[in-house]
C-alpha positions in Angstrom: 4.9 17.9 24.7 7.7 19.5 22.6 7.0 23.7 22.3 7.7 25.3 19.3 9.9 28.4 19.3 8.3 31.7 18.2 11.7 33.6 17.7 13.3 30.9 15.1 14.6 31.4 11.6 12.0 29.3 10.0 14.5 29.9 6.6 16.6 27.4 8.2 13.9 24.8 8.4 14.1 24.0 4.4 17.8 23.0 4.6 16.7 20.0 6.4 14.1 19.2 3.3 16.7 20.2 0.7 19.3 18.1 1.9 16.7 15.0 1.8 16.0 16.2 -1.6 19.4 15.9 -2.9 21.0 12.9 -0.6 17.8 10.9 -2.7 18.4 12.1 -6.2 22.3 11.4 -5.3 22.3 8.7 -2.9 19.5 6.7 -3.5 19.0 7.7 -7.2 22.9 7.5 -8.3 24.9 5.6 -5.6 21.7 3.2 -5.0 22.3 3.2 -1.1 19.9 2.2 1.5 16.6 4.5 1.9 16.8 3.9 5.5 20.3 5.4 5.1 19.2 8.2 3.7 16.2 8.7 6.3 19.0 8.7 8.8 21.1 11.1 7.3 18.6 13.7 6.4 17.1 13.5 10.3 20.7 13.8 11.3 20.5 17.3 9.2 17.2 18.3 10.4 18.8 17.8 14.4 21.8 19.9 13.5 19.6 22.2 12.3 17.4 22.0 14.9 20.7 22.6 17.5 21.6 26.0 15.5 18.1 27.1 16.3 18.2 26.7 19.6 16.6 23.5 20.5 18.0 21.2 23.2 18.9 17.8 22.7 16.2 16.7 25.0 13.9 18.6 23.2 14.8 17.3 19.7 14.4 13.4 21.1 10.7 14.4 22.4 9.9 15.0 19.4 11.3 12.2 17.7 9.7 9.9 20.5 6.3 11.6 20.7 6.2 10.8 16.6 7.2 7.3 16.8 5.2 6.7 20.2 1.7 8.1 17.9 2.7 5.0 15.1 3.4 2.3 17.2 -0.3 0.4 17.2 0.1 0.7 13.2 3.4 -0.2 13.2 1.9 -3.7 15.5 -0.6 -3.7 13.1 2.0 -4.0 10.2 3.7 -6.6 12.2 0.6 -8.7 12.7 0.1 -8.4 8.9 3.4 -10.3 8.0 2.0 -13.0 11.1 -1.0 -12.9 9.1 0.2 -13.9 5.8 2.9 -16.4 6.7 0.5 -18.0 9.0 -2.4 -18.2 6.2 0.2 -19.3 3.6 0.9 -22.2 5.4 -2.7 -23.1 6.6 -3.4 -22.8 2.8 -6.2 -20.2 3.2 -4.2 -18.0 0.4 -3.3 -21.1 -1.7 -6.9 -21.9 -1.9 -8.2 -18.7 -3.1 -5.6 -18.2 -5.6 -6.5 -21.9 -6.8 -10.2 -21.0 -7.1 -9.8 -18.2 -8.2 -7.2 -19.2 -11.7 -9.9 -21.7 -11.7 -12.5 -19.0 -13.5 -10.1 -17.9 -16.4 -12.3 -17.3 -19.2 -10.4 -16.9 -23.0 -13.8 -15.3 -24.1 -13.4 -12.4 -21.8 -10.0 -12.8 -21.1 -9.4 -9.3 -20.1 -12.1 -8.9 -17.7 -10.7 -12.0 -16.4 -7.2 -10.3 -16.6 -8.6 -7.7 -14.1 -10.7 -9.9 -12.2 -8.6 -12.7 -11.3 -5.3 -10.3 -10.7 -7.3 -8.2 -8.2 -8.9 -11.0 -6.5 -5.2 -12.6 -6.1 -3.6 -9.2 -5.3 -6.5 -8.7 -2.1 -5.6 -12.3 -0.8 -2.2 -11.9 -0.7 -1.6 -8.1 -0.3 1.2 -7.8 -3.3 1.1 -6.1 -6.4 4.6 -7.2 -7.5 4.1 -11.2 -5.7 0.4 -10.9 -8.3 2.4 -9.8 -11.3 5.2 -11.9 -11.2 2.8 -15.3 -10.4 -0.7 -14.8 -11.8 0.3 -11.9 -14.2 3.0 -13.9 -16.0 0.9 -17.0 -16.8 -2.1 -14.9 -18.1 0.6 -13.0 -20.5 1.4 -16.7 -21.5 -2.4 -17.4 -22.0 -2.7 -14.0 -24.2 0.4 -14.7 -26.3 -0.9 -18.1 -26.9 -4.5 -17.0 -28.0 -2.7 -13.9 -30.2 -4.1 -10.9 -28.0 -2.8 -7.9 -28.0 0.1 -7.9 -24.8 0.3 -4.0 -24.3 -4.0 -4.7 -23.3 -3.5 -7.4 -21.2 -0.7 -6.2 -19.4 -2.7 -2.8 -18.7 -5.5 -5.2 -17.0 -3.1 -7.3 -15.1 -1.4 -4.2 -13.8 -4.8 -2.5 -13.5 -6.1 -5.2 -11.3 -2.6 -6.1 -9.0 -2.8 -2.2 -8.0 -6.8 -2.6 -7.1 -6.2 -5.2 -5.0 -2.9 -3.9 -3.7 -4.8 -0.5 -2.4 -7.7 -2.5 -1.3 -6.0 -5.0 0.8 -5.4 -4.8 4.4 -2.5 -7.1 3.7 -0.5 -5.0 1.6 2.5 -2.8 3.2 1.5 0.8 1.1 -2.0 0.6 2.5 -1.3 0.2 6.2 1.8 2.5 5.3 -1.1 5.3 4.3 -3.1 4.4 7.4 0.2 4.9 9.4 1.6 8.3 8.3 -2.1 10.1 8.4 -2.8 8.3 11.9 -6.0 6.8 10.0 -7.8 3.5 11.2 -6.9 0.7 8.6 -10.2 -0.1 7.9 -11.5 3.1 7.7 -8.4 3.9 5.4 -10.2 1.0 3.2 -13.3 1.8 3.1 -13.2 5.2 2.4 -10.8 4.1 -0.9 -13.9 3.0 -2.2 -15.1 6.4 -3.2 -12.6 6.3 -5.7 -11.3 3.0 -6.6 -14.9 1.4 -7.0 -15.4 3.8 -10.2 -12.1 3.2 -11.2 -12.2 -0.3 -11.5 -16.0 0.1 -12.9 -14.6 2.4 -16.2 -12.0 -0.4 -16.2 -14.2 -3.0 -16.1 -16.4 -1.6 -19.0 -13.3 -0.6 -21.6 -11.9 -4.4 -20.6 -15.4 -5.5 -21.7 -15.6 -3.5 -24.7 -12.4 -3.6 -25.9 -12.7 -7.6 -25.3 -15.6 -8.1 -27.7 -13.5 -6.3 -30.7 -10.4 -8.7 -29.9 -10.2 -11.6 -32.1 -8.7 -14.2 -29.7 -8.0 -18.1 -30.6 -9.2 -20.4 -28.2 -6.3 -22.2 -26.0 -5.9 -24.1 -22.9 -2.9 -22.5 -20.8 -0.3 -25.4 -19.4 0.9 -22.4 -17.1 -2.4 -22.3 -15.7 -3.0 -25.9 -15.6 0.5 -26.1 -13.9 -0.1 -23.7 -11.5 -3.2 -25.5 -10.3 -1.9 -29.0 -10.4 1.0 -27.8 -8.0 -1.4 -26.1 -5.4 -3.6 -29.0 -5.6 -1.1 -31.5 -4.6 0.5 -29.5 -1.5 -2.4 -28.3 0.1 -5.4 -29.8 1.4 -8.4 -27.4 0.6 -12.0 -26.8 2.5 -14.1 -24.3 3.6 -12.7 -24.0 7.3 -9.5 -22.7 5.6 -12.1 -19.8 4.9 -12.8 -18.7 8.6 -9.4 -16.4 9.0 -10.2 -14.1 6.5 -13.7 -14.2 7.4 -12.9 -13.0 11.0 -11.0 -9.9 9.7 -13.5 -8.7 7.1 -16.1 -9.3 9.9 -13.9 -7.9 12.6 -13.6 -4.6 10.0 -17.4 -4.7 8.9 -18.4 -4.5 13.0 -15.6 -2.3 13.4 -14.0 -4.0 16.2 -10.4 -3.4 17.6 -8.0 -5.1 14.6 -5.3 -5.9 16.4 -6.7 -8.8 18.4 -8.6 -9.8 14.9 -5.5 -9.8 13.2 -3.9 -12.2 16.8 -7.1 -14.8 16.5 -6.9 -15.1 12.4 -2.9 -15.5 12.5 -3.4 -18.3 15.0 -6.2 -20.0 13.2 -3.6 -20.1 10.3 -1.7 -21.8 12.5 -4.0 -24.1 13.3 -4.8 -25.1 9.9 -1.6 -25.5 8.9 -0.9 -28.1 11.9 -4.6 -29.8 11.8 -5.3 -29.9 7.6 -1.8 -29.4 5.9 0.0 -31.6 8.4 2.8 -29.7 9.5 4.6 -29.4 13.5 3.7 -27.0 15.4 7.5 -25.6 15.0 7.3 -25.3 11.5 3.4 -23.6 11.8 5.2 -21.3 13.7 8.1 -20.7 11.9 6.1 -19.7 9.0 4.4 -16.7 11.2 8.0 -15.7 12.4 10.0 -15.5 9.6 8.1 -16.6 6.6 6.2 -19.5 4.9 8.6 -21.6 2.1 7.5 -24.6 -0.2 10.8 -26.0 1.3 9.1 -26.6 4.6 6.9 -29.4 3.0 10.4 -32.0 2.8 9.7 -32.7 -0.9 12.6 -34.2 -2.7 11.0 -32.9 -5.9 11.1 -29.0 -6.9 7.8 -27.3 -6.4 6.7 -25.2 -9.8 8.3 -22.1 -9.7 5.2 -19.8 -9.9 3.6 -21.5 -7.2 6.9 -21.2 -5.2 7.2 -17.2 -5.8 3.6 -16.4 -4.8 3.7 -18.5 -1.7 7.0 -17.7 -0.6 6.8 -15.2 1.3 5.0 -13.5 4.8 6.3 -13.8 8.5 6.7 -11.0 11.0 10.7 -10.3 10.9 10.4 -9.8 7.0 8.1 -7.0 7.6 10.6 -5.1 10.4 12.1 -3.4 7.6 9.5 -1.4 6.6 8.8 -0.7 10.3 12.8 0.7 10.4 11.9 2.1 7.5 9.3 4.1 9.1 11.3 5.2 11.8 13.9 6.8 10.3 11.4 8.8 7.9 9.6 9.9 11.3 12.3 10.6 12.7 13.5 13.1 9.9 9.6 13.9 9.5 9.4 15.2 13.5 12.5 17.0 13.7 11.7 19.1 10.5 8.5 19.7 11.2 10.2 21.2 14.9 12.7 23.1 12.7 9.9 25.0 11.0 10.7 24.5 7.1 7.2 22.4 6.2 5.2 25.0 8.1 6.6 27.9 6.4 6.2 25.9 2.8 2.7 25.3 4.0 2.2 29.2 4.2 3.5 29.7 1.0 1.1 26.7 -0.5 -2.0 27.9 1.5 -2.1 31.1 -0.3 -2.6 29.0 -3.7 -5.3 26.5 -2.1 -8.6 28.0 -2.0 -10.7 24.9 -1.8 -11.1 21.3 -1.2 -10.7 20.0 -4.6 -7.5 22.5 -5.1 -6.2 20.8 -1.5 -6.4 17.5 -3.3 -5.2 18.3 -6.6 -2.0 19.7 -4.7 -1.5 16.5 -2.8 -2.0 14.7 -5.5 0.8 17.0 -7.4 3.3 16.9 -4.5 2.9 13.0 -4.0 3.5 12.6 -8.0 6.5 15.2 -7.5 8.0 12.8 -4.9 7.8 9.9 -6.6 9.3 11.4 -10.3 12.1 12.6 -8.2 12.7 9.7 -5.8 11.4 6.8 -8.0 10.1 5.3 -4.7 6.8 4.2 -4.0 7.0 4.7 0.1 8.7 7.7 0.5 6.1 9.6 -1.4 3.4 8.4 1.0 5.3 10.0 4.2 6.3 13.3 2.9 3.5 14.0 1.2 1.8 13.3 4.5 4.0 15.5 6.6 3.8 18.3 4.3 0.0 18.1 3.4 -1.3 16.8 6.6 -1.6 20.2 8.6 -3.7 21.9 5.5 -6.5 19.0 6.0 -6.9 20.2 9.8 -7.2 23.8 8.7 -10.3 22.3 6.1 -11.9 20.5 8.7 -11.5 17.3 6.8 -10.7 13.5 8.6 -7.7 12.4 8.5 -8.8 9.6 6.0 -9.4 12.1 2.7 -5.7 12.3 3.1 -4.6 8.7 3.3 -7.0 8.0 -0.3 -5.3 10.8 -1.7 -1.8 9.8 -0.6 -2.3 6.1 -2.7 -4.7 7.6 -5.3 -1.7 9.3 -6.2 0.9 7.9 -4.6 0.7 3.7 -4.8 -0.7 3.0 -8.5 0.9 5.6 -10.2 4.8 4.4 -9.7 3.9 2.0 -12.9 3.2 4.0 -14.9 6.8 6.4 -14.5 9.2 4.5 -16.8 12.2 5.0 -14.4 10.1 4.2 -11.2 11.5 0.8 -9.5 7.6 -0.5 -10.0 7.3 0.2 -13.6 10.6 -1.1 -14.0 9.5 -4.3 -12.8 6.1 -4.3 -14.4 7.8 -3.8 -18.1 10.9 -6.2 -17.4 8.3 -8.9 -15.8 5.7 -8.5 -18.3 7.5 -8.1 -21.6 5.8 -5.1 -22.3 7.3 -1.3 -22.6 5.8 1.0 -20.0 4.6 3.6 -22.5 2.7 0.6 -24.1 1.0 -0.7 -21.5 0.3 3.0 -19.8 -2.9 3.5 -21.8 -4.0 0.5 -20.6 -3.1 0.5 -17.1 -6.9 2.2 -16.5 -7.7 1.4 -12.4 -3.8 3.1 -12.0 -5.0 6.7 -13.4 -8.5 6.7 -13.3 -8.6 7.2 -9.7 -6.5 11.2 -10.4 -9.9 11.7 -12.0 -12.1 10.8 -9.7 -10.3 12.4 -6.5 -10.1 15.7 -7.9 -13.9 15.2 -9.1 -14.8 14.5 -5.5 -12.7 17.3 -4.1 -14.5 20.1 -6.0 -18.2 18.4 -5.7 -17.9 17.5 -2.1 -19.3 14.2 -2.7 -17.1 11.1 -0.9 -15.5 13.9 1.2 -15.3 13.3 4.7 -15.2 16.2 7.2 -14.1 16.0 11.3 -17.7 15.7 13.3 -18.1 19.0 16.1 -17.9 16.8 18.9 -14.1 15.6 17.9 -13.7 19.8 17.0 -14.5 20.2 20.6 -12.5 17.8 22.0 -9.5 18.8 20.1 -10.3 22.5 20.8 -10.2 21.5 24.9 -6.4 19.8 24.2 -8.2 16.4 24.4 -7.1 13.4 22.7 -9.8 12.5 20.1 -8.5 9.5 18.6 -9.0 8.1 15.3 -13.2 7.0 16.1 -14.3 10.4 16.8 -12.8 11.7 13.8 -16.5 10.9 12.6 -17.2 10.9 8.6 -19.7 13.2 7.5 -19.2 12.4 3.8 -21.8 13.3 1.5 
């Protein structure tokens, strides 16, 4: 275990958070270079730093190893997720759902439906941007057919790709979260609920209301019918397609280990895509390495488009990235935390916070701050983390109060920033201007509301039990399942 040093100059510590400040607006922002690149070159700050304060090079790579070493089973777990989704895509699991789930577009209630049919692809298949582009783009065509109002329904479809997104344990931000707070997946999930459940419940109710004073024509959608035509002639559909997922949201409900959960339903994809949708066995796998793509059905035809891009996608080397990703931040993260620069800008911030509910209102300020400066919707997640993590011990609270925060504040607001890369593809996707759509973008903000109404009530708020106290106290290693919830 790396030892702080007493007798350093803890001034020194912000250069390392400065320069990563800076090489983002001007790097990443200007020059548009790699993130990862960045990462690297701020943690190669943060060790020069480190060096001038007396640290050895041994001790500098402890630290970076003991960081990295902590995220490895999440960073397996994000690995599995890609196996997961490639694997399913080609058994046809998420075809089918997405199928049956276009099949109950209603233009009576069309956005309700909006919401409800955007969320329910956006949980299946883990992508806000994958549900906009597909499902979101054929319900604008449905809207602009019937005469609604676009700014509404692009609110709901955005609304609902963002409730699925956070509520998936598919989707990269939500075992990202789960990663940088050392938080159990599905307890990262579950606890959400507190404040996305409301969220989508106000959303649910101004959909419905707003709905009823909406005077929409009555039109079939060739989109739609397109869409459905195409998944219904390349996959073969039943209910044993069903048994992957099943095994995950029963693996979470009983709370057993998720990595072998994740192993067995990957496989089963596998085997559905070999037994019911006729591929080899070398193409199955492919699809869990690398990715599933329409091209691996030999059709001399072109598959439809929006079939193509929701389906295209998954496999366990396209989400290595993000695990690089997440090495170079903790790398940068350890070292500066070793340097001392968060710890005295934790000081300075402690004096301010006086309470829960002012904790959370300042992570949910610092994680906004991030992402108006960076434009980024990951990076906002990890240094919010590092800098707001060591206040949550000092409250007593788990570990997962911080990983709702982080996407409460963090995932579903990067829409609604007009020069943030995801409202940038929202609006250009869409057709509709960001400002437009903002009011209506309900699930995205709501959840501000709700967090900060928790923090200062107490209620959802979920504090470390006595026995994990103890343990920690005695220098023993807790672990994530005695951090027991005592949320009231």
């Amino acid at each position: 275990m790396v030892e702080k040093k007493n007798n350093i100059n803890r001034s020194l510590g912000l250069i390392p958070i400065l320069a990563m400040v800076f090489l983002l607006v001007v790097g990443y922002g200007q020059l548009k270079l790699p993130v990862e690149f960045i990462m690297m070159a701020s943690a190669a700050v943060a060790c020069t730093v480190a060096w001038f304060q007396g640290y050895k090079w041994k001790e500098i790579m402890g630290a970076i190893t003991k960081k990295i070493a902590e995220t490895l089973p999440a960073n397996f777990i994000l690995i599995l997720v890609g196996a997961m989704i490639g694997a399913w895509m080609a058994g046809g699991t998420i075809p089918m759902i997405v199928y049956y789930g276009l099949k109950i577009i209603s233009p009576d209630y069309l956005l309700v439906t909006a919401f409800v049919v955007t969320s329910l692809v956006s949980i299946c298949t883990g992508t806000s941007w994958g549900s906009v582009g597909t499902i979101g783009v054929a319900l604008m065509g449905i809207a602009a057919g019937m005469g609604a109002p676009l700014p509404a329904v692009a609110g709901a479809v955005i609304s609902g790709a963002y409730f699925g997104d956070k509520m998936s344990p598919l989707s990269d931000s939500t075992n990202m979260a789960s990663i940088v707070t050392g938080t159990d997946i599905y307890d990262h999930i579950r606890h959400m609920l507190w404040t996305t459940i409301p969220s989508a419940l106000l959303a649910l109710v101004v959909f419905l209301f707003a709905g009823f004073q909406l005077d929409i024509a009555s039109s079939g959608s060739e989109k739609v019918d397109a869409m459905l035509a195409s998944i219904e002639q390349l996959f073969n559909m039943n209910l044993f397609l069903l048994i992957p997922p099943l095994l995950v949201l029963g693996g979470a409900i009983k709370k057993f280990p998720p990595i072998p959960c994740m192993a067995i339903a990957a496989f089963l994809g596998i085997f559905n895509a070999i037994v019911f949708q006729g591929f080899d066995i070398k193409t199955s796998v492919d699809a869990m390495m690398t990715g599933f793509n329409t091209a691996m059905f030999g059709l001399t035809e072109a598959v439809n488009a929006d079939v193509a891009k929701l389906v295209n996608r998954g496999g366990m080397v396209k989400m290595m990235r993000l695990t690089l990703f997440a090495f170079c931040a903790f790398s940068f993260a350890s070292v500066t935390g070793l340097c001392g620069g968060m710890d005295l800008m934790m000081e300075k911030m402690a004096k301010r916070i006086k309470s829960v509910g002012g904790l959370i209102c300042s992570t949910m300020a610092t994680a906004i701050s991030v992402q108006l400066v960076t434009a980024e919707g990951k990076l906002p997640l990890i240094v919010t983390a590092e800098l707001m993590g060591g206040m949550y011990k000092k409250f007593d609270l788990c570990s997962k109060n911080l990983s709702r925060t982080l996407e409460d504040a963090g995932t579903v607001i990067g829409p609604l920033i007009p020069w943030s890369q995801g409202a940038i593809f929202m609006s250009g996707t869409l057709g509709v201007a960001v400002l437009d759509y903002l009011p209506w973008a309900i699930q995205n903000y709501a959840a501000l509301f709700f967090a900060a109404l928790w923090g200062f009530t107490g209620i959802g708020i979920a504090y470390i039990s006595k026995e994990a106290k103890k343990n920690q106290a005695a220098g023993k290693d807790a672990g994530v399942d005695a951090e027991v919830a005592e949320a009231k």
